[in-house]
C-alpha positions in Angstrom: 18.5 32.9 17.6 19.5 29.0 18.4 23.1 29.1 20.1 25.4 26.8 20.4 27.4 27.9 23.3 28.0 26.2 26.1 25.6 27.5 28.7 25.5 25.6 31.9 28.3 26.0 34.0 29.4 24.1 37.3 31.4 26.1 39.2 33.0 25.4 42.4 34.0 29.2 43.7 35.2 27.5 47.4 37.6 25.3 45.7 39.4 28.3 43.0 38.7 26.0 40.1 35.5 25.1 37.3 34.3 22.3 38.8 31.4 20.8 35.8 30.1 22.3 33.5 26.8 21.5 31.7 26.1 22.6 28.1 22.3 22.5 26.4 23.0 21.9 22.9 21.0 24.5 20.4 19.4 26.1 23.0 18.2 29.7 24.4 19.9 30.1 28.2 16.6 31.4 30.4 17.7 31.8 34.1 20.7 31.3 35.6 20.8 29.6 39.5 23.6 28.5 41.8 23.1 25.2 43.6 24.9 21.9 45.2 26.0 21.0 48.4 27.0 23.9 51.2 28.8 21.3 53.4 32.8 20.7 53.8 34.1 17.6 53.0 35.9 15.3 50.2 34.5 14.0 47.1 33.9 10.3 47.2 32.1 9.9 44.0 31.9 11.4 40.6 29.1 10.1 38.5 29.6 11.8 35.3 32.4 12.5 33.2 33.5 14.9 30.0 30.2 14.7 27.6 28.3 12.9 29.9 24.2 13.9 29.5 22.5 14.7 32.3 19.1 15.2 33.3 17.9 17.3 36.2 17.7 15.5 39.6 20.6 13.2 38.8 23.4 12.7 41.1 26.5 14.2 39.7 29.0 14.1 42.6 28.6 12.5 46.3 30.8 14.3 49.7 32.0 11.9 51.8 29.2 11.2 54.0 30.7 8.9 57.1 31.6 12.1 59.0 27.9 13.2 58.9 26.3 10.4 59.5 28.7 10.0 62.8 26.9 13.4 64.0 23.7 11.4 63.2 24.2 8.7 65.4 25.9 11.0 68.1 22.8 13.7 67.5 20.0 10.5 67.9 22.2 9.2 71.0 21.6 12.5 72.7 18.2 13.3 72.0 17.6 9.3 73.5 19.2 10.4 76.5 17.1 13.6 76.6 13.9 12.0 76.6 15.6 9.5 79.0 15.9 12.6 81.5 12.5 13.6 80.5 10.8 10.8 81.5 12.8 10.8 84.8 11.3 14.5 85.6 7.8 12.8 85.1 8.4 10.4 87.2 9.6 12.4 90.0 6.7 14.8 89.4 4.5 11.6 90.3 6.1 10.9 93.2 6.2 14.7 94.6 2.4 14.6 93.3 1.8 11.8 96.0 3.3 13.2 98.7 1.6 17.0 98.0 -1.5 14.9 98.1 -0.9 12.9 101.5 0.4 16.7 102.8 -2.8 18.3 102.2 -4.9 15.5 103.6 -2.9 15.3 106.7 -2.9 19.8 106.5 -7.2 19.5 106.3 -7.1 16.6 109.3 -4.8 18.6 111.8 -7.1 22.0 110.7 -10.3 20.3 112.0 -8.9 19.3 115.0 -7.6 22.6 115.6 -10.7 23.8 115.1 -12.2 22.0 117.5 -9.7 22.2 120.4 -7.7 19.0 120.2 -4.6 20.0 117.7 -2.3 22.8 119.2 -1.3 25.3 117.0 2.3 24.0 117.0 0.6 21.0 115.0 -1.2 23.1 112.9 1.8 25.1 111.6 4.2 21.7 111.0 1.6 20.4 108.9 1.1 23.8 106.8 5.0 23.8 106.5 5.1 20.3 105.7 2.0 21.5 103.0 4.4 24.7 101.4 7.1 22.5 101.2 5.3 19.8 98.8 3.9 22.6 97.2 7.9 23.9 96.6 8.5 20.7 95.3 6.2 20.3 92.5 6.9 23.9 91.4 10.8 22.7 90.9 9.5 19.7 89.3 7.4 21.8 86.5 10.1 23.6 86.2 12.5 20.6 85.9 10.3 19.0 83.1 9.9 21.9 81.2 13.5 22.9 80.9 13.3 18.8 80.0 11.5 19.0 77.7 13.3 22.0 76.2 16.4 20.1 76.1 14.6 17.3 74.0 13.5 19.8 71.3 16.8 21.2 71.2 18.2 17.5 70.6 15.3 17.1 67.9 16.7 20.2 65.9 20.5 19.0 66.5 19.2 15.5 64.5 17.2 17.4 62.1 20.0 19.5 61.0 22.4 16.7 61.0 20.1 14.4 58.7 19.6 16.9 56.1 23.5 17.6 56.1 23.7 14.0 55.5 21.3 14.6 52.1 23.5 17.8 51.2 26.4 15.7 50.9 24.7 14.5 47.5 24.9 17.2 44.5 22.7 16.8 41.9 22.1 18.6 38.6 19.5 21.1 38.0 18.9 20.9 34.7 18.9 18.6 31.6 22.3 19.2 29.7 25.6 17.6 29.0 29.2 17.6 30.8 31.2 20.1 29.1 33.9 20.1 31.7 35.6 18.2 34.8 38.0 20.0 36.6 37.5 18.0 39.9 38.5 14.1 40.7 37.6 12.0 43.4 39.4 13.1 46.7 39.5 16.4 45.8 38.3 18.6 48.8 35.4 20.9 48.6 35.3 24.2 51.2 31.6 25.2 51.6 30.8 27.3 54.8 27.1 27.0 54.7 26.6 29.9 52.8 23.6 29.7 50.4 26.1 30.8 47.4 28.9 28.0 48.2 27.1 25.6 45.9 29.2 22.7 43.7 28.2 24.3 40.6 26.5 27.7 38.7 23.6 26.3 36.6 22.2 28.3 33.5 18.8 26.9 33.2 17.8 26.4 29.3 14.7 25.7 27.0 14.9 22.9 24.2 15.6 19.8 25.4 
């Protein structure tokens, strides 16, 4: 039942034309998967050409990476600036911390003495006020660090997504075969939208070599 068809095939839908295509000589096809890069950008490299062999994992083709990396830097410069801000709300809740803390004390002084006859009740009531609004204050702070420390995470996931962009801009092949066909050059632009089927190439897995 050997074949000798062609049975890997690289195909790059986005772009309207076969892109590679990989061949297993004397071989029985088994599965069939669609893989490569989902970005947008142009092809700076081409590693292989017509007949070239292949095993699975190498790099066939390379996107131009400088744009992603740029959102890498720009993505790590923001999440500095983030945690920057973060530490700032910290801060502030130690200094608000302080002040709730001197507010009580002087709250529980002016109470005794009111107690005992020698604070007026106009003294008593500025130092609760002066208590609520410390207390105010550290409620905004928790909520200040907490929408802080929101903002970092957020800045976290921006880099993580923009790193592994920056590893999607390198296609490799799936499976152990030989270039059939190169339809593609260097420069030549490739449209993926970040769909899970806008691949580089169609891959027709293969036992025998």
């Amino acid at each position: 039942d050997l074949d000798m068809t062609p049975y890997a095939a690289f195909v790059w839908p986005a772009w309207g034309v076969s892109a590679l295509v990989l061949a297993a000589l004397a071989v029985r096809a088994l599965v069939q998967v669609q893989v490569g890069s989902q970005l947008s950008g142009q092809i700076a490299e081409l590693s292989v050409d017509f007949n070239s062999p292949v095993e699975e994992g190498q790099v066939i083709a390379r996107i131009d990476p400088q744009s992603f990396e740029t959102r890498v830097r720009e993505a790590e410069a923001s999440l500095s600036n983030a945690r920057a801000q973060l530490q700032l709300q910290q801060a502030t809740l130690q200094r608000v911390d302080a002040n709730l803390r001197v507010a009580q004390q002087e709250y529980d002084r002016i109470e005794q003495l009111h107690e005992r006859g020698i604070a007026s009740d106009q003294a008593l009531q500025t130092a609760q006020a002066q208590l609520e609004s410390s207390q105010s204050e550290r409620a905004v702070a928790l909520a200040q660090i907490a929408n802080a420390r929101s903002t970092v995470q957020q800045r976290e996931a921006t880099l993580e997504g923009a790193r592994i962009d920056v590893e999607r801009t390198v296609i490799r092949s799936p499976i152990n075969g030989v270039v059939v066909d190169r339809q593609v050059d260097v420069l030549t632009l490739a449209e993926g939208d970040g769909g899970e089927d806008v691949t580089g190439c169609r891959v027709v897995g293969v036992e025998g070599l």
